[in-house]
Residue frames as qw, qx, qy, qz and C-alpha x, y, z in Angstrom:
[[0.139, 0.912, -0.047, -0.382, -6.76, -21.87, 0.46],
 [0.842, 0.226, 0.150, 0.467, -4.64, -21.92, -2.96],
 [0.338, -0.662, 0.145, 0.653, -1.93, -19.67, -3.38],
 [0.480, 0.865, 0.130, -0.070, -2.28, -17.58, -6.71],
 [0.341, -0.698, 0.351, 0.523, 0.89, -17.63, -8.40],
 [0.082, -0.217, 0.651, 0.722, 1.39, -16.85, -11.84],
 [0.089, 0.474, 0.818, 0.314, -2.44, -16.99, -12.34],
 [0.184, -0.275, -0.195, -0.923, -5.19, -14.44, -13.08],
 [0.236, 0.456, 0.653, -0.557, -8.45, -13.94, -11.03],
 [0.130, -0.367, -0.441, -0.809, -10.97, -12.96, -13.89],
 [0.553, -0.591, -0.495, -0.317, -14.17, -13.05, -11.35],
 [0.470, 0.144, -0.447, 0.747, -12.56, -11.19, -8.97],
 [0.091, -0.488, -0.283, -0.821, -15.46, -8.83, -7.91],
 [0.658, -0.536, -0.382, -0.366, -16.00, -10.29, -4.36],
 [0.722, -0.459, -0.098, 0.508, -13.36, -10.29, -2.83],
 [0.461, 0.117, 0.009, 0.879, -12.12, -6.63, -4.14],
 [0.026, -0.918, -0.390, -0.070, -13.82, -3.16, -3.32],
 [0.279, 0.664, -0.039, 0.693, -12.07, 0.52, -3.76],
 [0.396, -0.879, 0.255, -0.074, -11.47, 1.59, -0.27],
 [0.693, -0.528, 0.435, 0.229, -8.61, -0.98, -0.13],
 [0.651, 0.711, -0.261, -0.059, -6.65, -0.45, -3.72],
 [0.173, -0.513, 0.839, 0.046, -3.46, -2.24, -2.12],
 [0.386, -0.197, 0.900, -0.053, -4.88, -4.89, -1.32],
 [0.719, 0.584, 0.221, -0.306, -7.79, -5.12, -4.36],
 [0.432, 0.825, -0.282, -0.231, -5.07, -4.49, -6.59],
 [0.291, -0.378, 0.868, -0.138, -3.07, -7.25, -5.45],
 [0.591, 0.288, 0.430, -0.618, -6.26, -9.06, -6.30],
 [0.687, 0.675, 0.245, -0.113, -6.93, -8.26, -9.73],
 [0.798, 0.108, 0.228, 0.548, -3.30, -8.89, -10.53],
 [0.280, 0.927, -0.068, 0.240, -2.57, -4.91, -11.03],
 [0.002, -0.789, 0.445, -0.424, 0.27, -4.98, -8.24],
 [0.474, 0.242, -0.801, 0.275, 2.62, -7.32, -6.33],
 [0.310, -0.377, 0.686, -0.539, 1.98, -9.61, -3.37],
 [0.008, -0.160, 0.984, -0.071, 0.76, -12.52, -1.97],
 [0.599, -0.046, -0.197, -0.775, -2.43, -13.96, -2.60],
 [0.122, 0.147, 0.981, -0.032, -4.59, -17.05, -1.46],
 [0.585, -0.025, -0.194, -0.787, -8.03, -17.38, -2.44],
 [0.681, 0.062, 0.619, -0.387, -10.76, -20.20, -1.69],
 [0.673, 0.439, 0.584, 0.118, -11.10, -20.89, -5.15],
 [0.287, -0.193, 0.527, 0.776, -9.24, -19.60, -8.59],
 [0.039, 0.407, 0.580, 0.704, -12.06, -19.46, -10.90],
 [0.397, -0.695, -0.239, -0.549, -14.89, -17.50, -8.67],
 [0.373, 0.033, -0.580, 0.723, -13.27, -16.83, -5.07],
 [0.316, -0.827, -0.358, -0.297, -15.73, -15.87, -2.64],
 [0.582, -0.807, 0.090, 0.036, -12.72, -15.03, 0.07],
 [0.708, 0.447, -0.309, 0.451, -9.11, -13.83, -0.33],
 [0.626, -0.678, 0.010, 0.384, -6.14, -13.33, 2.04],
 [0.468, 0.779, 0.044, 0.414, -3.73, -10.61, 0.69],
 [0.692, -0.465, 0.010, 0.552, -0.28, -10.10, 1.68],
 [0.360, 0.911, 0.106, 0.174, 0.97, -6.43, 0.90],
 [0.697, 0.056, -0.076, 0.711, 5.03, -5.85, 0.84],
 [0.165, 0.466, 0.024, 0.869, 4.17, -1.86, 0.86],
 [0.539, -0.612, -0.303, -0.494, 1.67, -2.22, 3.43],
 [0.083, 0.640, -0.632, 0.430, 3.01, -4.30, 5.35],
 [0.474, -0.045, 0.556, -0.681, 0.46, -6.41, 6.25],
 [0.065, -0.285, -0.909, -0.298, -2.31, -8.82, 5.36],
 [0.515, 0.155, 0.126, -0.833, -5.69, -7.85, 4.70],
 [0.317, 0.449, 0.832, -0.078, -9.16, -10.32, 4.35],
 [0.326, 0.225, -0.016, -0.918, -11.28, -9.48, 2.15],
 [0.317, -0.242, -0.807, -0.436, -14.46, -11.18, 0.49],
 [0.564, -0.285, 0.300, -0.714, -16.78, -13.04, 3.13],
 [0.159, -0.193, 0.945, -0.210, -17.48, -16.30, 4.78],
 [0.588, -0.046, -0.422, -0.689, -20.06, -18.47, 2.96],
 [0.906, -0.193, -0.312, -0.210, -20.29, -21.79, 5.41],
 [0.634, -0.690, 0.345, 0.052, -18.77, -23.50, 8.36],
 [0.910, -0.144, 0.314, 0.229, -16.79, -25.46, 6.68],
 [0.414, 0.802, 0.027, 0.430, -15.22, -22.57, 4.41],
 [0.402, -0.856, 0.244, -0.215, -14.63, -20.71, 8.39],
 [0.807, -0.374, 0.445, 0.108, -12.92, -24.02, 9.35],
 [0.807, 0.481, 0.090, 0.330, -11.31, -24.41, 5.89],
 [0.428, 0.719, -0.141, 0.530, -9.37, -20.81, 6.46],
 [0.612, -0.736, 0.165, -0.238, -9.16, -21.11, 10.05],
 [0.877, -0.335, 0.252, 0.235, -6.85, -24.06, 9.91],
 [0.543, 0.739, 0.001, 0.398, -5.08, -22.39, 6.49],
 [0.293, 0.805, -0.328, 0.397, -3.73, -19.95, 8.81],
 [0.649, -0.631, 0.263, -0.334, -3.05, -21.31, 11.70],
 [0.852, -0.393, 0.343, 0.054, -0.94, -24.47, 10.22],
 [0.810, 0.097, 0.341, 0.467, 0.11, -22.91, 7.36],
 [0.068, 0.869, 0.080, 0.484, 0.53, -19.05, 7.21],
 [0.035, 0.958, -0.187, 0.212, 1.82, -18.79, 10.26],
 [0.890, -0.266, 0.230, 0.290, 4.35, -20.96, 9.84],
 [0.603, 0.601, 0.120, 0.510, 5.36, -19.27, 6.60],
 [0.271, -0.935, -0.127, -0.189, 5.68, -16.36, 8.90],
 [0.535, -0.772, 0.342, 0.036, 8.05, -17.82, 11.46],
 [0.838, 0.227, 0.271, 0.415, 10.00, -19.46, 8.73],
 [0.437, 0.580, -0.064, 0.685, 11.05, -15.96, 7.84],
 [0.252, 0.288, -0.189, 0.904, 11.29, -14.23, 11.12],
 [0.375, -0.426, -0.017, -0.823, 8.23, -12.88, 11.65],
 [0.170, 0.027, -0.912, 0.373, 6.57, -12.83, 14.96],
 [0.271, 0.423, 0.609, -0.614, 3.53, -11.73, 14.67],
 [0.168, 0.428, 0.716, 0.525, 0.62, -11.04, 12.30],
 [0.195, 0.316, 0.123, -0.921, -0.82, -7.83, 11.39],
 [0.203, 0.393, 0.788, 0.428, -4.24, -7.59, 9.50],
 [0.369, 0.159, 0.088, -0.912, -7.14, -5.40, 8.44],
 [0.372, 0.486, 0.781, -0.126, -10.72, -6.67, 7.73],
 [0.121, 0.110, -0.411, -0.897, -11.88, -4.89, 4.17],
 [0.378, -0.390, -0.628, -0.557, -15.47, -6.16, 4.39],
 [0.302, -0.381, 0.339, -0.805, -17.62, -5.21, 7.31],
 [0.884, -0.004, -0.372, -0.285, -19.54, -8.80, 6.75],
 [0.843, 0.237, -0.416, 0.246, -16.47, -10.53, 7.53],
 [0.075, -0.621, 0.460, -0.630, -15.35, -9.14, 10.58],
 [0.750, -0.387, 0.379, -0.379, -17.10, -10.99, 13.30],
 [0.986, 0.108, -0.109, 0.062, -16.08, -14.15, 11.48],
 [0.607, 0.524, -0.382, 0.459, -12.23, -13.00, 11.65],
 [0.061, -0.605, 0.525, -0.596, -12.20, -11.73, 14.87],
 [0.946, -0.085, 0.010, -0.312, -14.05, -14.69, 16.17],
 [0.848, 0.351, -0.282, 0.279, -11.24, -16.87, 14.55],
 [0.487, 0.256, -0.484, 0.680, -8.51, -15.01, 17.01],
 [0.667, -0.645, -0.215, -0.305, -10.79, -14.66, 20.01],
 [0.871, -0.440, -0.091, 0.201, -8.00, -16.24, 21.96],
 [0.603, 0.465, 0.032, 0.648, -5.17, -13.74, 20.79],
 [0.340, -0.653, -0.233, 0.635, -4.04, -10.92, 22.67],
 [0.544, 0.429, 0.359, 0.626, -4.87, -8.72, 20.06],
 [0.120, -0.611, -0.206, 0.755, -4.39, -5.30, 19.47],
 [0.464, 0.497, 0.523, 0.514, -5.65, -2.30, 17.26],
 [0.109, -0.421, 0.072, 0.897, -5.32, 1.10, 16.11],
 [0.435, 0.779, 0.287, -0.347, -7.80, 3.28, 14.01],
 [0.313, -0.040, 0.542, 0.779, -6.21, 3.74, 10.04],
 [0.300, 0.751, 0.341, -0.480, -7.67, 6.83, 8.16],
 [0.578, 0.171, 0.557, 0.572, -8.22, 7.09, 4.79],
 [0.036, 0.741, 0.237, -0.628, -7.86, 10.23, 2.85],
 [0.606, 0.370, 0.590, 0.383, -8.66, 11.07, -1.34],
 [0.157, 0.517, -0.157, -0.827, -7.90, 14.37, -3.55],
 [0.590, 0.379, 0.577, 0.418, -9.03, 14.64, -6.98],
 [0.013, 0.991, -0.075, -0.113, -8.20, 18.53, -6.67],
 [0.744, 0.299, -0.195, 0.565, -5.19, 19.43, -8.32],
 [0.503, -0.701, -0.277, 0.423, -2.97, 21.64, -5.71],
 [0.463, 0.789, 0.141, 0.378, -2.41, 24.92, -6.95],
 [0.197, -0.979, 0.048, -0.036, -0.35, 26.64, -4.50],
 [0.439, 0.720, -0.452, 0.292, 3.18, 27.85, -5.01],
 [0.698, -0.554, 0.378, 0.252, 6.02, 25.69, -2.91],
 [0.673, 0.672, -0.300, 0.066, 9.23, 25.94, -3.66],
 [0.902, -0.216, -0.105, 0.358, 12.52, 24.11, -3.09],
 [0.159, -0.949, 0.175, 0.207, 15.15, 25.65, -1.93],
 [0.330, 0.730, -0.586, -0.118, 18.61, 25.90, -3.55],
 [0.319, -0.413, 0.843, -0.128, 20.17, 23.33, -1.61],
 [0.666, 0.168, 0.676, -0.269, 17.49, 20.49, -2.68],
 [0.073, 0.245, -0.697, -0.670, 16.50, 19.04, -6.12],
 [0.675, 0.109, 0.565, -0.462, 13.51, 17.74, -7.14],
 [0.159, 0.327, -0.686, -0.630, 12.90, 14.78, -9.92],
 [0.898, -0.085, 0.038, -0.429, 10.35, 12.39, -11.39],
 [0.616, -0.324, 0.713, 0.090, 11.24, 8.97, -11.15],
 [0.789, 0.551, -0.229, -0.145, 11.75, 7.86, -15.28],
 [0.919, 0.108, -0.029, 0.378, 13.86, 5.59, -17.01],
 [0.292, 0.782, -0.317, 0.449, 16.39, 8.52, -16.86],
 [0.307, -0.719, 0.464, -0.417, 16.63, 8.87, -13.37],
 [0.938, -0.104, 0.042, -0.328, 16.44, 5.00, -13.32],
 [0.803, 0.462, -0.210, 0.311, 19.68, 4.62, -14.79],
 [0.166, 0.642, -0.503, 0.555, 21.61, 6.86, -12.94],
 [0.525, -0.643, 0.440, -0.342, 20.71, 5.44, -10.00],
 [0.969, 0.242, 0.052, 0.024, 21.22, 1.67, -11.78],
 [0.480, 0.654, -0.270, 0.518, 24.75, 3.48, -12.33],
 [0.672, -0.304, -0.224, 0.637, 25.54, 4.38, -9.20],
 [0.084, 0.501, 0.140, 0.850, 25.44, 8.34, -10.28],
 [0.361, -0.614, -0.063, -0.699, 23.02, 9.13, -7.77],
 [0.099, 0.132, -0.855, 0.491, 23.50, 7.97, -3.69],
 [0.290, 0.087, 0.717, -0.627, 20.88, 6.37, -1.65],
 [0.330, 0.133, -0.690, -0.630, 19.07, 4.99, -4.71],
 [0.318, -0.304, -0.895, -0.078, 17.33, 1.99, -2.88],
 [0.218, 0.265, 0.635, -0.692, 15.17, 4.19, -1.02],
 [0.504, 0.418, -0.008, -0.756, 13.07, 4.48, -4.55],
 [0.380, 0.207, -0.875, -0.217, 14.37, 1.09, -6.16],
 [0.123, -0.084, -0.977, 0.150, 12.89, -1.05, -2.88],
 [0.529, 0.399, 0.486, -0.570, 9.23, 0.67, -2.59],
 [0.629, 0.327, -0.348, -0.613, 8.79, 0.24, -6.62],
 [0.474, 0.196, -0.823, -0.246, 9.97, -2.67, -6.83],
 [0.001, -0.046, -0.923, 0.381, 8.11, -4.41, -3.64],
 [0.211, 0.327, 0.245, -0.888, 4.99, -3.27, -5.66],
 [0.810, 0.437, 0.120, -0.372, 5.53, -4.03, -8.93],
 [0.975, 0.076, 0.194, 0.071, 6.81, -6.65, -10.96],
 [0.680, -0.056, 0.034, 0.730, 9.27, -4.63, -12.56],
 [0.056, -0.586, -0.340, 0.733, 9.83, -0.98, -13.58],
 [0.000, -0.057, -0.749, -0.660, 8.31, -1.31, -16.77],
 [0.248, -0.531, -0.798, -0.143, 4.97, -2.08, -14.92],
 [0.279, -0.363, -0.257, 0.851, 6.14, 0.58, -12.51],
 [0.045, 0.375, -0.154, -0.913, 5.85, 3.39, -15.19],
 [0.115, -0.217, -0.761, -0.601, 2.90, 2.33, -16.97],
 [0.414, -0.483, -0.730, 0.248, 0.82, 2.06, -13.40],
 [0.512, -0.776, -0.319, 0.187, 2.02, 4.65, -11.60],
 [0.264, 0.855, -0.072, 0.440, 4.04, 7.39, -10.76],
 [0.556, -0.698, -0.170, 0.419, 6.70, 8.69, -7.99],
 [0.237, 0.926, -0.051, 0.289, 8.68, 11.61, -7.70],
 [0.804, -0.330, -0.265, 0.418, 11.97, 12.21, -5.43],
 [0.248, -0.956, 0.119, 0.107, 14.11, 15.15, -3.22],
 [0.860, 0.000, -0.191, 0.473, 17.63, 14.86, -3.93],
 [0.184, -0.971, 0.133, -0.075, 20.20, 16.50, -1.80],
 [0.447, -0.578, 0.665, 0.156, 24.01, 16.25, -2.29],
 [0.589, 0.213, -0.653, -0.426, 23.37, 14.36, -5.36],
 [0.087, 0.029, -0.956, 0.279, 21.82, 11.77, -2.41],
 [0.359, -0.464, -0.525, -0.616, 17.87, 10.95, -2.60],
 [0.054, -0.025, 0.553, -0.831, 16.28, 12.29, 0.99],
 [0.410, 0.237, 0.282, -0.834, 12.75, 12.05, -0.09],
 [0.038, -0.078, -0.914, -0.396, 10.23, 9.76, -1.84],
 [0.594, 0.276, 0.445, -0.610, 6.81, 9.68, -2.46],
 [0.124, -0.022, -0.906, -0.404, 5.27, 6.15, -4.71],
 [0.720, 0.020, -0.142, -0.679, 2.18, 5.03, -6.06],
 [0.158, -0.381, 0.910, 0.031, 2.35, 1.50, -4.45],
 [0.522, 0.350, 0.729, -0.272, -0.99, 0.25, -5.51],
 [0.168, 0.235, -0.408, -0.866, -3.29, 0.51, -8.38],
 [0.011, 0.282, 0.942, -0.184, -7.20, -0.41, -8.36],
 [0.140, 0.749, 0.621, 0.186, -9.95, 1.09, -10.48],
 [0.277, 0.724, 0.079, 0.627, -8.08, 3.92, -11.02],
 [0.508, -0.829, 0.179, -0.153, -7.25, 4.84, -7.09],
 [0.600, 0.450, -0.474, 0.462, -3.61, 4.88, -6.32],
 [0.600, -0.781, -0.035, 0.172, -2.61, 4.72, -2.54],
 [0.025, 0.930, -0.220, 0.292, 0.37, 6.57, -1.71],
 [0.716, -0.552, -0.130, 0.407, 3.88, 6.13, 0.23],
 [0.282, 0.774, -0.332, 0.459, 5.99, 9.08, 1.14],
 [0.790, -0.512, -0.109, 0.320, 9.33, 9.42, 3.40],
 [0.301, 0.861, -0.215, 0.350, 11.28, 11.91, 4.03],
 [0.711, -0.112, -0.483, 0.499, 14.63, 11.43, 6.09],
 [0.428, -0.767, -0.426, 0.218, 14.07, 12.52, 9.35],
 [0.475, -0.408, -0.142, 0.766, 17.00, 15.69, 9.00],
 [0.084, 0.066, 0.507, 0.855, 15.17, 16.86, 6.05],
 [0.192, -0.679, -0.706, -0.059, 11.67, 17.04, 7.77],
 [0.119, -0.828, -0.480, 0.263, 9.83, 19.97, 8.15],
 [0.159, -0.343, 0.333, 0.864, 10.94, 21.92, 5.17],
 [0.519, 0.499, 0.001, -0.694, 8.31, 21.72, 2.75],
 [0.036, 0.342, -0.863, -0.371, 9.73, 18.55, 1.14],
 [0.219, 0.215, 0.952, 0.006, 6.84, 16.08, 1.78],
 [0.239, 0.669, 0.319, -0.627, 4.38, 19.27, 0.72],
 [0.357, 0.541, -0.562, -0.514, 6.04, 19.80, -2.80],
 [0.069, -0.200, 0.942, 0.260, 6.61, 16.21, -3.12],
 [0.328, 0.467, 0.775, -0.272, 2.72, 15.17, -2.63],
 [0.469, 0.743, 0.174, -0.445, 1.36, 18.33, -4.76],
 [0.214, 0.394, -0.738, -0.504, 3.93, 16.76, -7.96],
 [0.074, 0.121, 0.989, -0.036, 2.71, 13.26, -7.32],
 [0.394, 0.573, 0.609, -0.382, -1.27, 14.50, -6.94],
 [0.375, 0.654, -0.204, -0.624, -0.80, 16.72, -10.53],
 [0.207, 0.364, -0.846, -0.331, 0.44, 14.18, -12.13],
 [0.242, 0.224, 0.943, -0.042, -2.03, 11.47, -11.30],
 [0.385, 0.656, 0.409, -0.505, -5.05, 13.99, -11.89],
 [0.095, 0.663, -0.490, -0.557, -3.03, 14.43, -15.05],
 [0.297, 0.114, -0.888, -0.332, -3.59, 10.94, -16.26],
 [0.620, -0.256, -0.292, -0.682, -7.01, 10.65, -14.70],
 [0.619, -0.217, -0.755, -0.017, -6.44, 9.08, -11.53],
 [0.577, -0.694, -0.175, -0.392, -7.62, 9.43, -8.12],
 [0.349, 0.249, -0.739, 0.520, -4.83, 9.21, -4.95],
 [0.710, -0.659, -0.212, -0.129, -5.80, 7.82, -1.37],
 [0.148, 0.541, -0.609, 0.561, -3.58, 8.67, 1.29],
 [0.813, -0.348, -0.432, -0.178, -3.78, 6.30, 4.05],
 [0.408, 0.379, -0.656, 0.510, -2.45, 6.48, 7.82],
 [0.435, -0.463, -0.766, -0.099, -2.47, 5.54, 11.05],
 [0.290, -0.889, -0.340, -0.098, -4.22, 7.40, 14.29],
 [0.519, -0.718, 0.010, 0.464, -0.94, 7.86, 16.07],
 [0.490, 0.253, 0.454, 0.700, 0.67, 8.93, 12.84],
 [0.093, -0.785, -0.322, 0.521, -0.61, 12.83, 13.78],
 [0.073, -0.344, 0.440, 0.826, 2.56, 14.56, 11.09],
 [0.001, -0.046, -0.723, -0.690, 1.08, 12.57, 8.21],
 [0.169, 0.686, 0.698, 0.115, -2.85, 13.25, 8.79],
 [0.060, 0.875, 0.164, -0.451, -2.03, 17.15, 8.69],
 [0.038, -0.487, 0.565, 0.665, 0.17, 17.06, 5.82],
 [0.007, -0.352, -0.772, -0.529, -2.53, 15.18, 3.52],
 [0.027, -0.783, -0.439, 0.440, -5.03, 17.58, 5.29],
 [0.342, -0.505, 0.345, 0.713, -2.47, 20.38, 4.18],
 [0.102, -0.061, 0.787, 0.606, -2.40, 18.82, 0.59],
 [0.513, 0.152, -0.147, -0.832, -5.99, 19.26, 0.38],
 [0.375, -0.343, -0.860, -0.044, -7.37, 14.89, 1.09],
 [0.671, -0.368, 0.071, -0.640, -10.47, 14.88, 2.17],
 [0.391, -0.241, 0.731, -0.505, -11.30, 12.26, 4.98],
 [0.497, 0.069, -0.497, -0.708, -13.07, 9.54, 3.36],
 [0.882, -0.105, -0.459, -0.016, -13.35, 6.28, 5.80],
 [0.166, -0.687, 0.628, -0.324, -11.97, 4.96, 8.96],
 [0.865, 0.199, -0.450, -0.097, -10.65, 1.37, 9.53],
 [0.490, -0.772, 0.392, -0.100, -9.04, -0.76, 11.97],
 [0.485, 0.540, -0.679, 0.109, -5.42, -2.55, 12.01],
 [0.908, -0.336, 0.046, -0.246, -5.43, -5.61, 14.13],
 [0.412, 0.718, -0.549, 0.118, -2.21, -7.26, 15.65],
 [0.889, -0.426, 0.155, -0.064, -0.94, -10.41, 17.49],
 [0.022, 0.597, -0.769, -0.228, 1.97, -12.38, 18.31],
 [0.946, -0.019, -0.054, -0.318, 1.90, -15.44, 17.06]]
């Protein structure tokens, strides 16, 4: 497997497909992370390491044994080593091609692995009903204004909106051309966040977070219906993605009006 750095995929079209815009987008060079591929000029099989996800994610398909046995030993004597070089004890993944499954799970047969159902969920409705913030809150987009002030120091708790853009995209130049976010501020101190961390044939996935004393006010409700107007506003499509046990966030993109579109599974070992 080579590691893609500082190069383009142009033939990218097999290893990328629109349920998974992290990790496609990662791909086709719209958004940040790691990448290996079988082959730079026509890749039939990529491994994709998402910083917003959290995770790695397969995606293409296995063309021969000796391709299986090519990425088999990839990760096994060198992936997860990178891993435990930083820390990490285990390896999360998803499987983005239904092809490719048996081969992957095959591959960690011997793993104590575990998994959990991940539901995906898309608007292209804009949300018309009236929320409002109360006094006490604020609510802004994320621009070069607000960019500064927090860059200044003007505005507290800044890196909750500085470390999802930037573990996305390259900088926030690429940020605001891509994508969009919006933030709560309370106390002049940001409480709330909701980014576009992806970007992939026009489908944006989603992260929102609201701190946990500021839940269940209407914050993550207002925030989502700015963030969806605004994308439908520049002609793009949002996926909201979470997982099964993750109960708040499938009724608050319910709420927001995502339809259900797909269900997937997350796969985990130590390693």
């Amino acid at each position: 497997m080579i590691k893609v750095d500082g190069l383009k995929i142009i033939n990218y079209e097999k290893v990328t497909n629109d349920w998974s815009p992290s990790f496609s987008g990662i791909v086709s060079g719209e958004c940040k992370g790691n990448l290996w591929v079988d082959n730079i000029e026509n890749p039939n099989i990529a491994i994709a390491e998402s910083y917003a996800v959290g995770s790695f994610a397969f995606l293409g398909d296995i063309q021969s044994k000796e391709e299986y046995k090519s990425i088999e030993a990839f990760i096994k004597n060198e992936l997860f080593i990178i891993l435990k070089a930083k820390g990490i004890d285990y390896f999360e993944f998803s499987i983005e091609n239904d092809s490719l499954k048996r081969y992957i799970l095959k591959m960690f047969y011997d793993r104590e692995m575990q998994k959990e159902n991940e539901y995906k969920f898309r608007t292209n409705d804009k949300i018309t009903e009236l929320f409002s913030l109360t006094e006490e809150y604020k609510l802004y987009k994320v621009d070069y204004e607000l960019w500064n002030l927090i860059d200044r120091g003007n505005i507290q708790n800044g890196n909750l909106v500085t470390e999802r853009i930037l573990e996305s995209w390259e900088n926030f130049d690429t940020f605001i051309r891509k994508s969009s976010a919006f933030c709560a501020v309370h106390l002049n101190k940001i409480i709330a966040v909701i980014v576009g961390t992806g970007r992939f044939n026009n489908i944006i996935p989603i992260d929102i977070y609201v701190e946990e004393e500021h839940r269940n006010k209407g914050l993550g409700l207002i925030l989502t219906r700015e963030f969806v107007n605004e994308c439908i506003r520049i002609g793009v499509t949002v996926q909201w993605d979470c997982m099964e046990s993750n109960s708040a966030s499938q009724r608050l993109a319910e709420k927001a009006g995502f339809k259900f579109i797909k269900q997937d599974q997350v796969y985990w070992f130590d390693i």
